[in-house]
VEXTOR-169550 format. One record per residue (C-alpha): residue in one letter; x, y, z; residue number from 0. Coordinates in pm, 1 decimal. Layout:
residuo u v w num
A X Y Z NUM
...
This chain:
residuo u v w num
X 1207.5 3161.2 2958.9 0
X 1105.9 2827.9 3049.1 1
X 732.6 2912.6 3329.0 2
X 761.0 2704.5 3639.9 3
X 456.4 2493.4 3571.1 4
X 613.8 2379.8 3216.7 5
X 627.7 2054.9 3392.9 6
X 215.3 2067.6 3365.4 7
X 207.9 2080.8 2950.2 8
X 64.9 1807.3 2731.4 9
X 449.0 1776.9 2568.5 10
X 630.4 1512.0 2661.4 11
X 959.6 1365.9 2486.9 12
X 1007.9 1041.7 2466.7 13
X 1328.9 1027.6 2602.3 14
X 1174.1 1119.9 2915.4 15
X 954.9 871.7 3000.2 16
X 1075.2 666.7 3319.7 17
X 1255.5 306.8 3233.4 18
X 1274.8 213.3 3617.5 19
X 1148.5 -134.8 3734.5 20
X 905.7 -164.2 3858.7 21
X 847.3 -176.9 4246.2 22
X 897.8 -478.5 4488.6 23
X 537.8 -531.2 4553.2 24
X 416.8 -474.6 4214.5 25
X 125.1 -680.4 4084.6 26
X 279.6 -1017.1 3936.5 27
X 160.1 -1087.5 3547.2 28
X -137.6 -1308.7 3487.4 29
X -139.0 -1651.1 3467.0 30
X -370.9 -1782.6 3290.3 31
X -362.2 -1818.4 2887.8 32
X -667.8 -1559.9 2860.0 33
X -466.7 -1340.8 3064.5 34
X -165.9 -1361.1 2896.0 35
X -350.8 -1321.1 2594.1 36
X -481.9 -1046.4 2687.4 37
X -179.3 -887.7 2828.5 38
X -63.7 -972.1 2486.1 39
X -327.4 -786.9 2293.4 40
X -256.9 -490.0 2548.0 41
X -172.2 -140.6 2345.5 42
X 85.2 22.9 2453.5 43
X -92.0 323.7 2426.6 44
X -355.6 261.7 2619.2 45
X -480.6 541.3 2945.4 46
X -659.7 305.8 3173.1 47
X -737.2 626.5 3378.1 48
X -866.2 821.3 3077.5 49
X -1006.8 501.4 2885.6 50
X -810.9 651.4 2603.2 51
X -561.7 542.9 2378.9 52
X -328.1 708.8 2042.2 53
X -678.7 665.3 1791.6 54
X -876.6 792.2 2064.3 55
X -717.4 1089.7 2142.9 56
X -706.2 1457.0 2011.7 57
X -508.3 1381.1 1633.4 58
X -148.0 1558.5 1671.0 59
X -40.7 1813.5 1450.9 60
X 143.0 1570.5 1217.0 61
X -150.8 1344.7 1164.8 62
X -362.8 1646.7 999.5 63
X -309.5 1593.6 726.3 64
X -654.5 1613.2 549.3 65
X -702.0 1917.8 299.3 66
X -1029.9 2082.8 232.0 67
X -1028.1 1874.7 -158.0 68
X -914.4 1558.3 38.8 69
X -1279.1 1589.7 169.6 70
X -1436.4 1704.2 -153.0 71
X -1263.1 1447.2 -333.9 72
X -1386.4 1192.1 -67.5 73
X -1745.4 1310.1 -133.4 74
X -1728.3 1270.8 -504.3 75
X -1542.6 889.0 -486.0 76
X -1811.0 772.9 -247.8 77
X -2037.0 877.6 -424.5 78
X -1961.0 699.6 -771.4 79
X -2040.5 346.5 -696.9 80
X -2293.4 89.6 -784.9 81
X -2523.8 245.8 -531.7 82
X -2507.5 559.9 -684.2 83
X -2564.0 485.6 -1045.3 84
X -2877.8 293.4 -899.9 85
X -3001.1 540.7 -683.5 86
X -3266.3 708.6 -882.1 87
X -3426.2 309.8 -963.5 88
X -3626.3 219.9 -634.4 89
X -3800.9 609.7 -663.8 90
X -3909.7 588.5 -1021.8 91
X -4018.4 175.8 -874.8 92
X -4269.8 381.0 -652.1 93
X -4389.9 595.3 -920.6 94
X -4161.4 921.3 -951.6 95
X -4113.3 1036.6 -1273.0 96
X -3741.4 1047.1 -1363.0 97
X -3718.1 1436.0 -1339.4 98
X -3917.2 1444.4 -976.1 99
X -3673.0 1155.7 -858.5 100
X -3375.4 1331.5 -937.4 101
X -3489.6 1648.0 -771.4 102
X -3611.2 1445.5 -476.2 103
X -3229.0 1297.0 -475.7 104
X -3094.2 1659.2 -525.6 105
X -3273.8 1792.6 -235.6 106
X -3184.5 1496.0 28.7 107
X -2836.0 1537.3 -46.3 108
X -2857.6 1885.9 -15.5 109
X -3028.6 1883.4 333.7 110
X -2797.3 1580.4 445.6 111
X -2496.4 1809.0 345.0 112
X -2569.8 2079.1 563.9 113
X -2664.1 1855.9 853.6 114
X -2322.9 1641.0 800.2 115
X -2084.1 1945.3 734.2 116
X -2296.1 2095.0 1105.1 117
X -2169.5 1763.9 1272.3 118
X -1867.8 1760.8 1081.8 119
X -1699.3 2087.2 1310.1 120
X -1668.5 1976.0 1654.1 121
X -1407.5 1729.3 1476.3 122
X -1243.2 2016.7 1281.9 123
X -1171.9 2206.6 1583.8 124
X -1108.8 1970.8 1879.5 125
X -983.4 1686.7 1637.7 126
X -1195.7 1421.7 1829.2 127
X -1411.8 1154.8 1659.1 128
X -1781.8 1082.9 1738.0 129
X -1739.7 846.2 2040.1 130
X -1590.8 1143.9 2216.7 131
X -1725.1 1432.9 2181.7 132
X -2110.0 1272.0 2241.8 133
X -1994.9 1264.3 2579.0 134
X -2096.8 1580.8 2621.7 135
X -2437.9 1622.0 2544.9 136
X -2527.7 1231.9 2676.9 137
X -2297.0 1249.4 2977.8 138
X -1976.9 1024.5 2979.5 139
X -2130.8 713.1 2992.6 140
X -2512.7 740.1 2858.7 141
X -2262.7 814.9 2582.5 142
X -2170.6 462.2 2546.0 143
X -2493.2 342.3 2488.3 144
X -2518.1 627.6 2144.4 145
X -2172.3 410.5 2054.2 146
X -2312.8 98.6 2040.9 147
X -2619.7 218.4 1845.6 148
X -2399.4 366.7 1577.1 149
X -2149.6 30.3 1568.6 150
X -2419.3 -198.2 1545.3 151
X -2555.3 6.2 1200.8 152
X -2188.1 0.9 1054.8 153
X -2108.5 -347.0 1091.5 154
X -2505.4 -404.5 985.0 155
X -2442.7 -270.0 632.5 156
X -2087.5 -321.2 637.9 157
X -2239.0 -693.7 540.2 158
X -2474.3 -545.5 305.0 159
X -2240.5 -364.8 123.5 160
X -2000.1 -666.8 124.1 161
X -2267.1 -814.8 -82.5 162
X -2254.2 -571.3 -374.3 163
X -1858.0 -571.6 -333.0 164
X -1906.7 -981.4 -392.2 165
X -2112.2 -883.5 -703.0 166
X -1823.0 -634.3 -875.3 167
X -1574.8 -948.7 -796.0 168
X -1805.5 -1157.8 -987.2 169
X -1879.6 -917.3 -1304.5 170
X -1487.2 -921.4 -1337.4 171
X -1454.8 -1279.4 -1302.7 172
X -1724.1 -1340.3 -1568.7 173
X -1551.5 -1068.8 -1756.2 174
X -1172.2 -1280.8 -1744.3 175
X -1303.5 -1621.3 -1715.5 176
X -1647.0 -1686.5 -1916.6 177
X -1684.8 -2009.9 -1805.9 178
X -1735.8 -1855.4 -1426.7 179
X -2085.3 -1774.3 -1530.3 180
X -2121.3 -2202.0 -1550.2 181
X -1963.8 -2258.7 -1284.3 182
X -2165.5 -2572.7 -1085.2 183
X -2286.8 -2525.1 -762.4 184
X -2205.8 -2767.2 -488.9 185
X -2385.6 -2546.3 -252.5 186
X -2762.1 -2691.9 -74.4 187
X -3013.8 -2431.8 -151.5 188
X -3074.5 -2378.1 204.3 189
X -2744.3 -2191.2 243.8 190
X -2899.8 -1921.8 23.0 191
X -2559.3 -1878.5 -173.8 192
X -2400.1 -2031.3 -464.1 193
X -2085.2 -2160.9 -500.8 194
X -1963.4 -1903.9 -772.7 195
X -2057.6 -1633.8 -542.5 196
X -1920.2 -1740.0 -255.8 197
X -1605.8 -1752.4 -419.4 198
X -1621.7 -1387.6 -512.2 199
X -1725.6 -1315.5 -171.2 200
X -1429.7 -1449.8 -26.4 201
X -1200.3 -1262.4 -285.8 202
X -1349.7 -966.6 -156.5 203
X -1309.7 -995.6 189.3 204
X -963.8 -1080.5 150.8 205
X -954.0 -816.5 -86.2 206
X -1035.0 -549.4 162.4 207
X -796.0 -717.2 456.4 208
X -529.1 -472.6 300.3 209
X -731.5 -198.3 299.5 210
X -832.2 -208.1 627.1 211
X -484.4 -161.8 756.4 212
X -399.7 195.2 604.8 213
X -413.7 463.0 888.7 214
X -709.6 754.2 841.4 215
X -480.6 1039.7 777.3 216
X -373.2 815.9 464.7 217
X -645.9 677.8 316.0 218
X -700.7 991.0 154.1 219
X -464.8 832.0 -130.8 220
X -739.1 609.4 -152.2 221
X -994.7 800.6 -235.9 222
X -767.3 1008.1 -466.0 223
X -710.3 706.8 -656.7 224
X -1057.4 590.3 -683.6 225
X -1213.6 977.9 -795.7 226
X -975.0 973.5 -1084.3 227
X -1087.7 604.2 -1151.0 228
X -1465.1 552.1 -1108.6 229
X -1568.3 916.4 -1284.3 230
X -1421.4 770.3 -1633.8 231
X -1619.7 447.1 -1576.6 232
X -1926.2 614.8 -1521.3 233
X -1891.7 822.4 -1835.2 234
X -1763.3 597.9 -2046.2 235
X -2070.2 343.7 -1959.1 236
X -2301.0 596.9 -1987.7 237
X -2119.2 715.5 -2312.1 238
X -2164.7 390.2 -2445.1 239
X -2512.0 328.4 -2396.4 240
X -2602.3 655.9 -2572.1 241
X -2465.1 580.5 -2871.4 242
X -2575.2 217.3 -2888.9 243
X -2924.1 331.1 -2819.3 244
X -2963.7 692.6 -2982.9 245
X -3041.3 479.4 -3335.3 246
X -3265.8 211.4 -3213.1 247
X -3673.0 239.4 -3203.2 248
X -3884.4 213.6 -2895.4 249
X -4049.7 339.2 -2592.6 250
X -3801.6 597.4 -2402.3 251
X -3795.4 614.1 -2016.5 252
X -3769.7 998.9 -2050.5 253
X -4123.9 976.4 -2147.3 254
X -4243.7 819.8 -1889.0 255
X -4422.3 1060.9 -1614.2 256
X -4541.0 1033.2 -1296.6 257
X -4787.5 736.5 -1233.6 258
X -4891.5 881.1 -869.2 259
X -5059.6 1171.2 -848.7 260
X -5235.0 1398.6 -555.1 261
X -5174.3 1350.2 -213.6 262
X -4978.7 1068.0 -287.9 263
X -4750.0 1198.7 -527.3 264
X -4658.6 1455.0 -194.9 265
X -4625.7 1128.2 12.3 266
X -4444.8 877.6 -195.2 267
X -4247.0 1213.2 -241.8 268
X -4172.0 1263.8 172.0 269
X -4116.5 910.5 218.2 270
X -3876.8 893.5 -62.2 271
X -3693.1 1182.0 93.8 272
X -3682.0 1027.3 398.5 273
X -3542.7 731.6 306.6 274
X -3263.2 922.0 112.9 275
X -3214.5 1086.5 408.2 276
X -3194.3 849.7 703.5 277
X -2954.3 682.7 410.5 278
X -2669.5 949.7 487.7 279
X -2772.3 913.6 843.9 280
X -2506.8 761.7 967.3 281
X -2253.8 1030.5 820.2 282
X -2451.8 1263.5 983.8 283
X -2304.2 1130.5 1323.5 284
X -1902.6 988.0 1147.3 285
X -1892.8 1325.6 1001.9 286
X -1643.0 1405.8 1280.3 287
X -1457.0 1061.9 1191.3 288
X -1278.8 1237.2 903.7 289
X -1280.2 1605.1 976.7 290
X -1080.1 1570.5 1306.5 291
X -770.4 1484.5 1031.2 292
X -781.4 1837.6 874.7 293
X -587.8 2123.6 960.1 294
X -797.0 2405.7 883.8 295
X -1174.4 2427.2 1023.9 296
X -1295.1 2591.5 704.0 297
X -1203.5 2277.4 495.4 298
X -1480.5 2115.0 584.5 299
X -1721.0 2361.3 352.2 300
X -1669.4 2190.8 91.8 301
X -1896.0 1906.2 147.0 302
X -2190.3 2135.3 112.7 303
X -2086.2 2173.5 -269.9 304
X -1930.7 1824.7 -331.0 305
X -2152.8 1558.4 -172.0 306
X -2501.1 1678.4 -398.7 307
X -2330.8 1752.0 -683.2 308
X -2157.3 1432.3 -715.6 309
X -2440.4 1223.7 -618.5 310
X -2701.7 1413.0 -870.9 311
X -2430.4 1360.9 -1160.8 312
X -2399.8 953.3 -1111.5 313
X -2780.1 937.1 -1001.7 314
X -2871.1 1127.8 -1336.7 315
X -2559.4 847.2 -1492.4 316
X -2790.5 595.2 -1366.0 317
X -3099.2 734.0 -1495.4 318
X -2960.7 796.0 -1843.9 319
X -2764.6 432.8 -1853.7 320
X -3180.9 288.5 -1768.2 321
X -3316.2 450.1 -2034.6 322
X -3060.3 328.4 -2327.0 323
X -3072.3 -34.8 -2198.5 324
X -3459.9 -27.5 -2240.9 325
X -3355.0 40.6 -2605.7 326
X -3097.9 -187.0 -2627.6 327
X -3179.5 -493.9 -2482.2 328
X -3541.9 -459.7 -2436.4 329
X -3516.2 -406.6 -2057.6 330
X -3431.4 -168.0 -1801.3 331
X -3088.2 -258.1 -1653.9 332
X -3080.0 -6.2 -1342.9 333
X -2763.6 -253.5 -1216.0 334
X -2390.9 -96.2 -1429.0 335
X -2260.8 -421.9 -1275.6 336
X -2590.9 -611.3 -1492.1 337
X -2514.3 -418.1 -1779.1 338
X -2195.6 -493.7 -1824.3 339
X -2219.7 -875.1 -1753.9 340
X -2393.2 -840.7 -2086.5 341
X -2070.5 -718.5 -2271.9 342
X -1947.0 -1075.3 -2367.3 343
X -1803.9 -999.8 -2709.7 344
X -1343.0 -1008.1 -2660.8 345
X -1358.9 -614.0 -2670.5 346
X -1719.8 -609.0 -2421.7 347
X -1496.7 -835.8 -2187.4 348
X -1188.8 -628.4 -2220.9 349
X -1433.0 -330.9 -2144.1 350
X -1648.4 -479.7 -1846.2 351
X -1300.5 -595.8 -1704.4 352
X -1171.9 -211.0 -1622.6 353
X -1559.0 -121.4 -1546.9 354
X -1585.9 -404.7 -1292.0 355
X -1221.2 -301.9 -1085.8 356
X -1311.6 57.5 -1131.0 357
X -1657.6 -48.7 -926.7 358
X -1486.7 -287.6 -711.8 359
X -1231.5 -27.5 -545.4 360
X -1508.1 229.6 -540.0 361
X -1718.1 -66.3 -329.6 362
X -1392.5 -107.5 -102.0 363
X -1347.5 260.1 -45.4 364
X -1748.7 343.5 15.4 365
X -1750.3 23.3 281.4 366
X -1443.9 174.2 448.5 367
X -1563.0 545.1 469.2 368
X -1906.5 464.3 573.0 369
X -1889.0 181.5 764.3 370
X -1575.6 38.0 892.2 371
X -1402.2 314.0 1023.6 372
X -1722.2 469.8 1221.2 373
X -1794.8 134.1 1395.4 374
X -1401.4 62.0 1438.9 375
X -1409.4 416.4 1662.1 376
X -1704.3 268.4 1836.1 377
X -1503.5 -63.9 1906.0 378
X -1219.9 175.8 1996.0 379
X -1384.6 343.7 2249.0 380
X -1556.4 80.4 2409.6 381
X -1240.7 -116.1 2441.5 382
X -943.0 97.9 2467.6 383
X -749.1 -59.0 2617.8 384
X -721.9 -378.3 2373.4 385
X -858.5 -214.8 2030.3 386
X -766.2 103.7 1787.3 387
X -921.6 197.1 1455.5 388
X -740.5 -111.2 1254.8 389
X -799.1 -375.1 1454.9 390
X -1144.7 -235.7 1496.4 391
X -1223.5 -215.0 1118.3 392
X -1079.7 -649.8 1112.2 393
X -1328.7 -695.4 1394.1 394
X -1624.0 -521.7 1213.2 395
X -1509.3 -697.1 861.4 396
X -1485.9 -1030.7 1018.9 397
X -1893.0 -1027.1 1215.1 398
X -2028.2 -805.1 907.8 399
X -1961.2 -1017.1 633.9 400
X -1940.2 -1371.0 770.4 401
X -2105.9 -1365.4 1165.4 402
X -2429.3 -1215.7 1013.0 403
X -2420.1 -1378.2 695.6 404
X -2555.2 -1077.9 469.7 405
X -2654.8 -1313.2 186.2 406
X -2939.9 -1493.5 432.6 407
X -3068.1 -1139.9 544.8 408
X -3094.9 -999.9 167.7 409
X -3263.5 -1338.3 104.9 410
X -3494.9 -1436.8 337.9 411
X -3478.6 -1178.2 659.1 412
X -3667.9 -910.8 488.4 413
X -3807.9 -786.7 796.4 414
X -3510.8 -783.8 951.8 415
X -3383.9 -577.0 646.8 416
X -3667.7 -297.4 665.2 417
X -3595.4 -265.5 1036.3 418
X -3215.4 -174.1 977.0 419
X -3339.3 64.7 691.9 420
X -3587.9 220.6 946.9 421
X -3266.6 293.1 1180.8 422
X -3215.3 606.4 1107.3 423
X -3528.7 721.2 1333.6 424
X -3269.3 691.4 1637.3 425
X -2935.5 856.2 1424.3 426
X -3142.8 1120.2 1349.8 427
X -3240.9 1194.4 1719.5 428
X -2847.4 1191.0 1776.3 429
X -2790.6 1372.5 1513.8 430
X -2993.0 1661.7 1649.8 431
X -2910.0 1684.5 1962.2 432
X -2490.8 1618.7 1888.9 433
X -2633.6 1966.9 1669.7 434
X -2815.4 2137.6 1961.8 435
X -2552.8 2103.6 2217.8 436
X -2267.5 2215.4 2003.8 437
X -2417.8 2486.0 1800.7 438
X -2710.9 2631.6 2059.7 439
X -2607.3 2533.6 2401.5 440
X -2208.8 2522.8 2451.2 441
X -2150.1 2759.3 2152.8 442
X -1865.5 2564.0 2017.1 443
X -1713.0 2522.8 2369.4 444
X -1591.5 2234.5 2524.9 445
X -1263.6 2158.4 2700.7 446
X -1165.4 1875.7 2514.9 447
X -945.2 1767.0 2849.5 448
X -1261.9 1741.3 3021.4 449
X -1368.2 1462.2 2753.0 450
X -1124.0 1230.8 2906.5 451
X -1226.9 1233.3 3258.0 452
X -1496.1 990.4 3355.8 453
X -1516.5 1180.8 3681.6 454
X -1504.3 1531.5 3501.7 455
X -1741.7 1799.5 3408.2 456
X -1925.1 1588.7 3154.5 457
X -1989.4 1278.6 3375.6 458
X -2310.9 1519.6 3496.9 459
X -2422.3 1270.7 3774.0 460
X -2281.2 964.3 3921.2 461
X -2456.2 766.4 3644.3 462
X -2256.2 968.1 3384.3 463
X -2612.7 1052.2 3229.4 464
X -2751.7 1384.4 3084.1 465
X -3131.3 1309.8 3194.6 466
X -3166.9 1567.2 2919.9 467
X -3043.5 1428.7 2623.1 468
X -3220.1 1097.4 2701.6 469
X -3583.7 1295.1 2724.6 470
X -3458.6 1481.7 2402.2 471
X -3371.9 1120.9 2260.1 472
X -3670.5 947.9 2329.5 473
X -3904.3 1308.2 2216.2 474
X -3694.0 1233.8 1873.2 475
X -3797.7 827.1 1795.3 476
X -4093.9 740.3 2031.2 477
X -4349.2 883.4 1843.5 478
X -4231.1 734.6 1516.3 479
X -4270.9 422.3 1643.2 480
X -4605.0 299.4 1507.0 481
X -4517.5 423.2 1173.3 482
X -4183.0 205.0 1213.8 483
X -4339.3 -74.2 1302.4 484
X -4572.4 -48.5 1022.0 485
X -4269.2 -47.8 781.8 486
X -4193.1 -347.4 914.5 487
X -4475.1 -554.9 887.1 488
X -4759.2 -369.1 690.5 489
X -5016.0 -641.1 856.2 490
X -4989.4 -438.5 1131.1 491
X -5204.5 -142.9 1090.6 492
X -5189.2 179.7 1242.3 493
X -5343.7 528.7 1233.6 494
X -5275.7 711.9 884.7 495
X -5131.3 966.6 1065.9 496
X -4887.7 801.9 1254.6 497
X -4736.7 671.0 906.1 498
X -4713.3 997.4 733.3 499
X -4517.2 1144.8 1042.5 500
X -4270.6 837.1 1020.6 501
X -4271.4 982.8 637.7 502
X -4158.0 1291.6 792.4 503
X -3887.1 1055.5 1020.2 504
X -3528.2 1263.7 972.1 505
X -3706.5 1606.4 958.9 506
X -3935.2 1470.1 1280.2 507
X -3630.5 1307.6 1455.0 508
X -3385.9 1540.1 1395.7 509
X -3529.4 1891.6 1498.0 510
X -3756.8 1772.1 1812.0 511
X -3472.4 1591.4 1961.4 512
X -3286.6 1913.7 1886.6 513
X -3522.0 2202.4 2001.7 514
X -3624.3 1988.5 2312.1 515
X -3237.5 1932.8 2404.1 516
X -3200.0 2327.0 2369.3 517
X -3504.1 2356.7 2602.0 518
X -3414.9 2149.1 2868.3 519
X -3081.4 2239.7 2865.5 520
X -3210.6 2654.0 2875.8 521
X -3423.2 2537.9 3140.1 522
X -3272.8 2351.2 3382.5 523
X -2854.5 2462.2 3243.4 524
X -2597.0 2215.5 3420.6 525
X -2376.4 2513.5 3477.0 526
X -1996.4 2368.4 3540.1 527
X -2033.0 2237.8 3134.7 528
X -2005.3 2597.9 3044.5 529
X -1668.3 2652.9 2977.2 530
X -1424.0 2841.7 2777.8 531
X -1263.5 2624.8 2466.8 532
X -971.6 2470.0 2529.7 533
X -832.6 2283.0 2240.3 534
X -568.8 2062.2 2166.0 535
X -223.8 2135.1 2049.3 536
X -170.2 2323.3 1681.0 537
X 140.5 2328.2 1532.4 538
X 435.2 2361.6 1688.4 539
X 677.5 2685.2 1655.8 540
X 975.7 2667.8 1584.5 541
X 1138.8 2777.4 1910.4 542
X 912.7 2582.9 2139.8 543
X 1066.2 2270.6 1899.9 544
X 1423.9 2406.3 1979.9 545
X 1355.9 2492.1 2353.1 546
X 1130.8 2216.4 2510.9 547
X 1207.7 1923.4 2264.9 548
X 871.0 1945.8 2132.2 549
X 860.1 1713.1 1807.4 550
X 605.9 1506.9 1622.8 551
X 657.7 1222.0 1832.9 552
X 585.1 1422.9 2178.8 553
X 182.9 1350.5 2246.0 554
X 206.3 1041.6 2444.1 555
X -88.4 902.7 2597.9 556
X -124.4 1122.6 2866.5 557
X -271.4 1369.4 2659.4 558
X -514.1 1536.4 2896.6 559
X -303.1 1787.3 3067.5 560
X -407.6 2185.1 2929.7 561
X -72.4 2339.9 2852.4 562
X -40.9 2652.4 3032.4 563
X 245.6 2828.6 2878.5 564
């Protein structure tokens, strides 16, 4: 029996959407070519009234399509990249033995793990991304101001990472073509770029134009493709190296020890931690990003398991691939895409050739995952009407690798560089208190219509601001400041103190923004926010599909309506 107030659901056929003209005194079109162009541009998707469109909204049924070892395997691809392999080199730089550094490595992926797969459930269960579902602790529109934080880090070090991505295209040029390595440069040395690399920089960025344009739900392939790819470069490098070096003489890296000791062995220890950290920072807040594409809530466990382990197996890679190259060529070579520029014999080339892809679609797939598709939700939400997720990742492709010009920051905008670093004193404030107010306050409850309401239960005021979460927020970075700033430019000098807390930045950030949230909000509790969950759509039976038409093309845009069958 079909309830009178069917009329009210969320389910809408397609069929039934009106095709009448519009009315006599309708608005004309614009005139101008901006206009147009804009009109253009328009989705057709697009909510004006809910500032929503398709990417933005709750993910259908049919778009889940995410399985708890899509997310594992995710994990362990991202994590086997140049990155990884070098991970273990800038801690053993500052002293750390090589067992203390890979402990130090095992425990900030373990922490980051539980923090990410925390963050990762509001996505699981109401199938919304980040830009969202923030609107409920920061109030609709303070929310805003948490998107543009997070879109300016992705397209930040979606430029950095462009830069090792330019360095795999090169290894595999120099790999094919020898003579690339002689290539003259015709480049002033202003510009702070050569002419061979800007050629592989190019190839890279048009490299990654393709990937850009898969959908979420599919680029799970992706990352299939590249964990059954990168593993067997990683081992066969390192397999290499141990054999080439388990005959030759000389001083071993395993027997080097710790060359800081005391109290600061415990600090270079914190701020190593730290920085490993605030490094997964930013997943910390995209966990949602991915999760929202899975089906079943528990999936998202196995990130607790896969993201350590597979970044402790190609740090300890990295470690182990160091210590043969100090045997074999008389240096330490923490760089796989350095070591295997040095294979030039026909069967080293033929070698470094499947090494240097292998890295090169693991660079493409770790750029996407951890930066381009977090800052194209941002872009997404701030313009909904205009932008979704691909178009967003082109935009954020297009400013990160040429508009900033990554190659002049790594060069000569060092400051700049440490300050970007030091970001993660302000994700892991939002971090903590996207953690407070799902887990302590709401109790896993929103109504996820409510997120789509500027004028709803979230908006809190008629600023759209949770005074709350920006006392909380500011608690969480303002008194890691001097220590920041001190990162920054070590001329400036402040208290000892006040540097060993920034030492202490994610754990600092992270839990006072998150206990002071759960205060404030205990405190003074803005009481209409308290809800029972209403969630989106699961799957559909089968005699809803036969009865009301329901199919996997039924979610239009005006997805906000609770269906009250």
């Amino acid at each position: 029996m079909v309830p009178d107030d069917f009329e009210k659901t969320v389910y809408v056929n397609a069929t039934d959407v009106s095709t009448k003209a519009p009315p006599a005194g309708a608005e004309p079109g614009p005139k101008t070519i901006w206009g147009k162009f804009l009109k253009k541009i328009e989705l057709d998707s697009s909510d004006a009234e809910r500032l929503s469109n398709e990417d933005l909204d709750p993910v259908p049924w049919e778009r889940r399509t995410w399985r708890w070892y899509n997310l594992a395997l995710y994990w362990i691809s991202d994590a086997f990249a140049p990155g990884g392999w070098r991970a273990a080199a800038s801690l053993m730089e500052l002293g750390l033995s090589w067992r203390v550094s890979l402990f130090n490595l095992a425990l900030a992926n373990i922490l980051i793990a539980i923090v990410i797969t925390f963050n990762a459930h509001p996505g699981a269960r109401y199938h919304v991304c980040f830009p969202v579902f923030s609107r409920v602790p920061f109030g609709f529109y303070f929310s805003y101001v948490m998107v543009v934080m997070r879109m300016i880090t992705g397209i930040f070090w979606y430029g950095i990472q462009t830069y090792t991505g330019a360095e795999c295209v090169r290894s595999l040029l120099y790999a094919i073509w020898p003579s690339f390595r002689t290539l003259p440069n015709h480049l002033p040395e202003s510009a702070n770029i050569s002419t061979s690399f800007m050629i592989s920089w190019l190839i890279y960025f048009l490299l990654c134009i393709p990937a850009h344009c898969i959908r979420v739900e599919n680029t799970r392939w992706y990352f299939m493709f590249k964990c059954c790819l990168t593993p067997i470069c990683g081992f066969a490098i390192m397999g290499w190296v141990v054999s080439a070096a388990k005959s030759l003489p000389g001083e071993s890296l395993f027997a080097q020890g710790n060359t800081v000791h005391g109290s600061k062995l415990i600090w270079t220890f914190m701020s190593c931690l730290y920085s490993n950290m605030g490094g997964g920072s930013t997943f910390a807040t995209n966990a949602s990003d991915y999760s929202r594409y899975t089906r079943k809530e528990y999936s998202i466990l196995f990130q607790l398991f896969a993201l350590p382990f597979s970044n402790i197996v190609m740090a300890a890679m990295g470690v182990v691939g160091a210590a043969g190259t100090l045997k074999v060529y008389g240096t330490i070579l923490w760089d796989p895409l350095l070591l295997i520029d040095n294979w030039t014999s026909r069967g080293g080339r033929a070698a470094a050739t499947f090494c240097s892809i292998a890295f090169l679609v693991a660079q493409i797939g770790q750029n996407i995952s951890a930066n381009s598709i977090a800052a194209a939700n941002d872009l997404n939400c701030i313009f909904p009407k205009y932008i979704n997720i691909r178009r967003g990742q082109i935009i954020a492709a297009f400013i990160g690798a040429w508009v900033l010009t990554p190659w002049n920051i790594l060069t000569s905008a060092t400051a700049f560089l440490s300050f970007m670093s030091g970001y993660s004193i302000w994700l892991s404030s939002i971090a903590g208190i996207l953690f407070s107010d799902y887990w302590l306050v709401h109790r896993l409850k929103y109504d996820v219509n409510e997120l789509y309401k500027p004028n709803g239960i979230y908006r809190y005021n008629k600023w759209g601001v949770n005074w709350r979460a920006v006392v909380a927020f500011s608690c969480g970075w303002v008194p890691l400041l001097p220590g920041f700033i001190n990162a920054i430019n070590p001329n400036i000098k402040v208290g000892t103190g006040m540097v060993r807390l920034y030492y202490l930045g994610f754990f600092y950030g992270f839990s006072c923004a998150a206990l002071v949230y759960w205060a404030l909000c205990y405190l003074f509790p803005q009481q209409e926010t308290y809800v029972e969950a209403v969630l989106p759509p699961g799957k559909p039976s089968d005699e809803e599909e036969e009865i009301y038409g329901i199919g996997s093309d039924s979610v239009g845009s005006d997805y906000g309506v609770e269906k009250k069958a």
